[in-house]
C-alpha positions in Angstrom: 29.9 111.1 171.8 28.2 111.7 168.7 25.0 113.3 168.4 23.1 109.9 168.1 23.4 109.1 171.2 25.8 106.1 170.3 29.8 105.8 171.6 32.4 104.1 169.1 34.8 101.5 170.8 38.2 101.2 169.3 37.2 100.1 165.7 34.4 98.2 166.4 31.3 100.0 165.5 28.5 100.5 168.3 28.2 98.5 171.2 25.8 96.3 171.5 24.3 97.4 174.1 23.9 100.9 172.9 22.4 99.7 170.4 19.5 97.9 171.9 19.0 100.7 174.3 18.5 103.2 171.5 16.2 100.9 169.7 14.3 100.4 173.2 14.1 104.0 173.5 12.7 104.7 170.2 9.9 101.8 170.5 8.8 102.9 173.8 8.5 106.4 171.9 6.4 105.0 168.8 4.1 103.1 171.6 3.7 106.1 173.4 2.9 107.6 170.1 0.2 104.5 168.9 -1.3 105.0 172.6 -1.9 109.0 172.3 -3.2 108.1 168.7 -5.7 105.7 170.1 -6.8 107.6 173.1 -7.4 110.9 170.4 -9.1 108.8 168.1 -11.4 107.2 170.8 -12.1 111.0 171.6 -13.0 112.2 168.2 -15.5 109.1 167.9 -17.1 110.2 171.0 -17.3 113.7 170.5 -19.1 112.6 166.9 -21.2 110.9 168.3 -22.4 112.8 170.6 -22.6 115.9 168.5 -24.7 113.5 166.3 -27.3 113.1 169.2 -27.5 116.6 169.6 -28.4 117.3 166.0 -30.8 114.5 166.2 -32.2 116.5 169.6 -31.8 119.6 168.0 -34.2 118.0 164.7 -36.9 117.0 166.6 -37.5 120.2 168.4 -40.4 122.3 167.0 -39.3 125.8 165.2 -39.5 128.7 168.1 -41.2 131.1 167.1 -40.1 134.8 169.0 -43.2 137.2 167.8 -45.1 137.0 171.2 -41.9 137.6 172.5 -41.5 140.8 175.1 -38.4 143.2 174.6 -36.8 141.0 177.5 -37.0 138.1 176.6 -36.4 139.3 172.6 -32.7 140.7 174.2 -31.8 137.6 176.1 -32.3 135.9 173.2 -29.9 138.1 170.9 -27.4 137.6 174.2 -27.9 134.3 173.6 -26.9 134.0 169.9 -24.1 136.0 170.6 -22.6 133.9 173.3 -23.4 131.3 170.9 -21.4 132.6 168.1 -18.4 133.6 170.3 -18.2 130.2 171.5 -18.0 128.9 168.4 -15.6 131.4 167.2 -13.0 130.4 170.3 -14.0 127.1 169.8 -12.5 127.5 166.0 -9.7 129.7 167.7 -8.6 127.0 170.0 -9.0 123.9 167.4 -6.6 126.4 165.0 -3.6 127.0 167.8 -4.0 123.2 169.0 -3.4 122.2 165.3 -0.6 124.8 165.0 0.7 123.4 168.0 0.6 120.1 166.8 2.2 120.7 163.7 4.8 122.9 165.4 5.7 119.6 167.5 5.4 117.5 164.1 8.3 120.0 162.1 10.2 119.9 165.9 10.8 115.4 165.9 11.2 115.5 161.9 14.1 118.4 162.3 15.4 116.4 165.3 15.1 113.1 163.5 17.1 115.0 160.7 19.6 116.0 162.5 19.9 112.8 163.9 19.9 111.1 160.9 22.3 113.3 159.6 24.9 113.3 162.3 24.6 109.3 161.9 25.7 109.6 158.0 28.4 111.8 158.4 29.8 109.8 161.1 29.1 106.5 159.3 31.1 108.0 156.0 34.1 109.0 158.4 34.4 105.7 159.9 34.4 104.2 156.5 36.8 107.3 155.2 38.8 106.2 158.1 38.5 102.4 157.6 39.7 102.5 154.1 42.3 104.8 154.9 43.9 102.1 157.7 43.3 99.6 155.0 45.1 101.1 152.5 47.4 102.1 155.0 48.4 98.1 156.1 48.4 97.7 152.7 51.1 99.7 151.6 53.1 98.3 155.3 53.0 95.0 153.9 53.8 95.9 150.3 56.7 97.4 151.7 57.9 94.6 154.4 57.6 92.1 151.2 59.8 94.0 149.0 62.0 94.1 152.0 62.4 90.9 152.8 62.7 90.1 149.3 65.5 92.8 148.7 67.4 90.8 152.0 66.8 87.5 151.1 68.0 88.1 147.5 71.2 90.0 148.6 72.1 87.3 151.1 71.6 84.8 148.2 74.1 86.2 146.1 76.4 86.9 148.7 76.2 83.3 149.2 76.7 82.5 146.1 79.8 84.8 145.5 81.3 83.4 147.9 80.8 79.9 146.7 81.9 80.8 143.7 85.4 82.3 144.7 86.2 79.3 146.7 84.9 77.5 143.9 87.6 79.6 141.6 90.5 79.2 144.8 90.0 75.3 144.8 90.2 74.8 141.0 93.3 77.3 141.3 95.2 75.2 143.8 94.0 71.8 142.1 95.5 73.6 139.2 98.8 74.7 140.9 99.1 71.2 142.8 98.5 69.5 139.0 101.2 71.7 138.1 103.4 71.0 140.7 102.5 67.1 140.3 103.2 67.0 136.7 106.5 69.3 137.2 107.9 66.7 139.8 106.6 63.6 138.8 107.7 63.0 135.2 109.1 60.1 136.2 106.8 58.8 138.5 104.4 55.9 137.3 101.7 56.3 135.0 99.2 54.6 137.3 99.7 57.4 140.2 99.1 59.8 137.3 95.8 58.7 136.4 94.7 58.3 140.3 95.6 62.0 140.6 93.7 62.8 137.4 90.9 61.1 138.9 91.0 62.9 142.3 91.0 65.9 140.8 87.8 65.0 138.5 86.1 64.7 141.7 86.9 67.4 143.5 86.5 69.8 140.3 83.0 68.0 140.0 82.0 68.1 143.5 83.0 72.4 143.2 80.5 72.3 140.3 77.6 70.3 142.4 78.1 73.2 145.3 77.9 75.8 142.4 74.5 74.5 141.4 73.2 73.8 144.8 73.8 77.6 145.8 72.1 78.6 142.4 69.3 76.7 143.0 69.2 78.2 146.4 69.1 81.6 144.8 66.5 80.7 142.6 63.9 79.4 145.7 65.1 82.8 147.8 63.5 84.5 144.1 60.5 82.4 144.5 60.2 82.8 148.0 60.2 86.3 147.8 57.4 86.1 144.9 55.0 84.3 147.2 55.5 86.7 149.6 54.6 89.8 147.5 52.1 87.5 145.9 50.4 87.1 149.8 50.9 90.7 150.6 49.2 92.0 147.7 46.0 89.3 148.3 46.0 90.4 152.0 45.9 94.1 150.9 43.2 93.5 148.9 41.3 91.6 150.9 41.4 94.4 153.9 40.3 96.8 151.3 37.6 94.6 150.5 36.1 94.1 153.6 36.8 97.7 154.4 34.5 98.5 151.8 31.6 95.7 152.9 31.9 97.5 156.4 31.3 100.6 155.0 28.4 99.5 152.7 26.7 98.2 155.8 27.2 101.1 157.7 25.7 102.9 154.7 22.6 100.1 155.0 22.0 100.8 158.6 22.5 104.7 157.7 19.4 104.2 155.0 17.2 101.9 157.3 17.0 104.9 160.4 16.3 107.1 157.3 13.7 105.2 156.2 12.3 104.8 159.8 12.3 108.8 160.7 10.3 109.1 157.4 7.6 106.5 158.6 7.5 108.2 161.6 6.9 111.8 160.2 4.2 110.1 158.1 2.3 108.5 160.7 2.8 112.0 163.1 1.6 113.3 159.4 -1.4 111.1 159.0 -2.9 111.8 162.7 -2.6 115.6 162.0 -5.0 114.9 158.8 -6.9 112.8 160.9 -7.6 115.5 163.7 -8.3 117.9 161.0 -11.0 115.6 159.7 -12.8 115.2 162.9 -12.8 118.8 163.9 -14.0 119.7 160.2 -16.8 117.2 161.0 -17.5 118.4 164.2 -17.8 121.8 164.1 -19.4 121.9 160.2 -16.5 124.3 159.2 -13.2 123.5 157.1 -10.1 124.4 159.6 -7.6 126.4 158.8 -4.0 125.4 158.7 
């Protein structure tokens, strides 16, 4: 099974029901995906929000003042801005491995969908190597059987019409002999008989003739026979090449279009990462580091 996920069946392509599975599989993903995006982005508007309100709380409160302030409470206070600042250094921290993490997970699905992608051409271009390669392939088989049967047809036509043409050549030889013969013995027969057996042999020399041309016109439609037959071989090679190469080209379509669908994917994963970044910029007043 390739790497795809998909299982070729005996020349056909994917099944369809592979095919409709996959595509399930990889729209559950993106709404999975949408949903996450949604739920992050609700998140981000609250935490603005409420970070706003405590600005606005923080705004209205009057400037302490920490003169009158014993060396107690003066400590606390440092303890205080300390805890403050490490929280907001971890904070920082954290927000900078999460978006690592996140973009760690992003390079992982566009590597996989790569590789995926990938694995899909270079089985799409062998199945079209392999496609034109049985075309051409039939081709050549029925180049070959034409030529055949043309090479038989023809021999069997001229063997037909040798031997038409040497019983043609023994009749007109014994006509010739019996004329002999006739004219040998029958000097004195009458001169009516004569031209009865002159006439008989007319015939018979002109119905040797008609067979002559009857077996060379049946030589010359064994030609043309043969010649429609090459002529159909070579348009049915053609045409398998032909649609071969459509088959292929689609395959090359639906090669481009999963491209073209990883690449919106990455983008959108892409966009979301800018998005988060945004948000925690404007949360915690700081640019974050990628």
């Amino acid at each position: 099974m390739p790497p795809s996920g998909f299982a070729t069946g005996r020349g056909r392509g994917y099944r369809p029901e592979q095919v409709k599975a996959y595509l399930e599989a990889l729209s559950g993903d993106r709404d999975a995906a949408w949903e996450r995006a949604a739920r992050l982005t609700v998140l981000a508007k609250n935490m603005a929000a409420e970070a706003a309100r405590l600005r606005e709380v923080v705004a209205r409160l009057r400037p302490q003042e920490y003169d009158t302030l014993d060396d107690g409470a003066r400590r606390l206070y440092q303890l205080a801005l300390e805890e403050a600042r490490q929280l907001g250094e971890r904070a920082r921290c954290e927000a900078r491995a999460e978006i690592a993490r996140a973009a760690s997970d992003a390079e992982g699905v566009r590597l996989a969908a790569q590789a995926d992608a990938d694995a899909v051409r270079a089985e799409a271009d062998e199945r079209a190597r392999h496609l034109l390669l049985a075309a051409g392939a039939e081709a050549d088989d029925l180049r070959v059987g034409a030529r055949r049967a043309v090479r038989e047809g023809r021999k069997e036509s001229l063997e037909a019409l040798r031997e038409v043409r040497r019983r043609t050549a023994d009749l007109l030889a014994e006509r010739s002999r019996e004329r002999a013969e006739h004219w040998a013995g029958a000097e004195r027969a009458e001169t009516g008989e004569a031209a009865a057996l002159e006439v008989r042999d007319a015939e018979r020399v002109t119905r040797a003739e008609e067979e002559t041309v009857a077996a060379e016109r049946a030589l010359a439609e064994a030609e043309e026979y043969g010649r429609r037959c090459e002529e159909e071989a070579h348009a049915r090679a053609a045409t398998i090449v032909a649609e071969a190469h459509a088959r292929a080209d689609r395959i090359a379509q639906e090669t481009e279009r999963v491209l073209r669908e990883h690449s919106a994917a990455w983008e959108d994963v892409q966009a979301h990462m800018d998005h988060v970044r945004g948000k925690l910029t404007a949360l915690t007043g700081q640019a974050v580091v990628e």
